[in-house]
N, C-alpha and C positions, 0 to 999 in steps of 0.2 A: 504493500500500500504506500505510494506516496506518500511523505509529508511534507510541507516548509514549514519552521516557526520561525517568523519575524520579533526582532527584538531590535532596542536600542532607540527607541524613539523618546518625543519629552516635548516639554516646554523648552524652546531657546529663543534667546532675544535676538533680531535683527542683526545679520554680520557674523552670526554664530556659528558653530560647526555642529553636527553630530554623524553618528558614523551608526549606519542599522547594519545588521547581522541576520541574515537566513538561514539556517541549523535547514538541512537536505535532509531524506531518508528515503528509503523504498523503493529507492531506483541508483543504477547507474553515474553516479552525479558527475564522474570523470567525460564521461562522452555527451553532457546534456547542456545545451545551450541555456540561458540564465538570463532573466529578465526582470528589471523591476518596472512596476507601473505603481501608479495613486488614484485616489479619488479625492476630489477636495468637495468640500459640503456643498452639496448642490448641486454639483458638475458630475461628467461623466467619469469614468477613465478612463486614465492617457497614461501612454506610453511613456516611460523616460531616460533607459538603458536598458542594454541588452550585452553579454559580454558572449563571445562563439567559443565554444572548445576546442575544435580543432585549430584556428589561428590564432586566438587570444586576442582578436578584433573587437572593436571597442565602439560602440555607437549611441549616440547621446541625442534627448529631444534638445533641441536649439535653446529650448525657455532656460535650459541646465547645463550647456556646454561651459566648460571650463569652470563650472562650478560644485559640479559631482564626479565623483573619482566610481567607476565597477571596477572590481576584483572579486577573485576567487581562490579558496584555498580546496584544493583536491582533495588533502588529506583529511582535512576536517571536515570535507565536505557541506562547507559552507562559503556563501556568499555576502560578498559585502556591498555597500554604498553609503562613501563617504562624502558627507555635505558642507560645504564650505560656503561663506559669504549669504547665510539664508536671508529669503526674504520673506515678507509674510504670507505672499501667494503662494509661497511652498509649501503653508499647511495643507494638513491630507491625512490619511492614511495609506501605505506605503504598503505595499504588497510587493513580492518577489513571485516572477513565475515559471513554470515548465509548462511547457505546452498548454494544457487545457487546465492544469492545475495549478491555484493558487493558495496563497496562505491564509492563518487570518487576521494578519495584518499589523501593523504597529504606525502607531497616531504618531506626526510631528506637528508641532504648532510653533507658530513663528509670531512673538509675540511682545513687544517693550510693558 
């Protein structure tokens, strides 16, 4: 069975960082491509990175380039996305995904 647990989300102020964490299981996580997406209150979800297995290729929504870092650790079989410079339209809740499966989710709020 599949799982993601997302973790490492919060309350941060404007300018801030924080760094969420996806704990993998029930599959393959060395050969699966890794995706995180949000939903912010109201709105839909949208995409925001995605990292590839096989190349370690790296692709970011534009609202987030150069302000979100994906990575992945094999071993641990977990994924990362590190947040820098937030702004407050980054709140959301932050989902990590594989294919048709997602997690359930960890809230970031960007807030003075």
């Amino acid at each position: 069975e599949v799982q993601l647990v997302e973790s490492g989300g919060g309350l941060v102020q404007p300018g801030g960082s924080l760094r969420l964490s996806c704990a993998a299981s029930g599959f393959t996580f060395l050969f699966s491509d890794m995706t995180w997406v949000r939903q912010a209150p109201g709105k839909e979800l949208e995409w925001v990175s995605t990292i590839n297995t096989a190349t370690g290729r790296t692709t970011y929504a534009d609202s987030v380039k150069g302000r979100f870092t994906i990575s992945r650790d094999n071993v641990k079989k977990t994924l990362y996305l590190q947040m820098s410079s937030l702004k407050p339209e980054y709140t959301a809740v932050y989902y990590c995904r594989k294919d048709s499966y997602r997690g359930g989710g960890t809230r970031v709020t960007v807030s003075s």
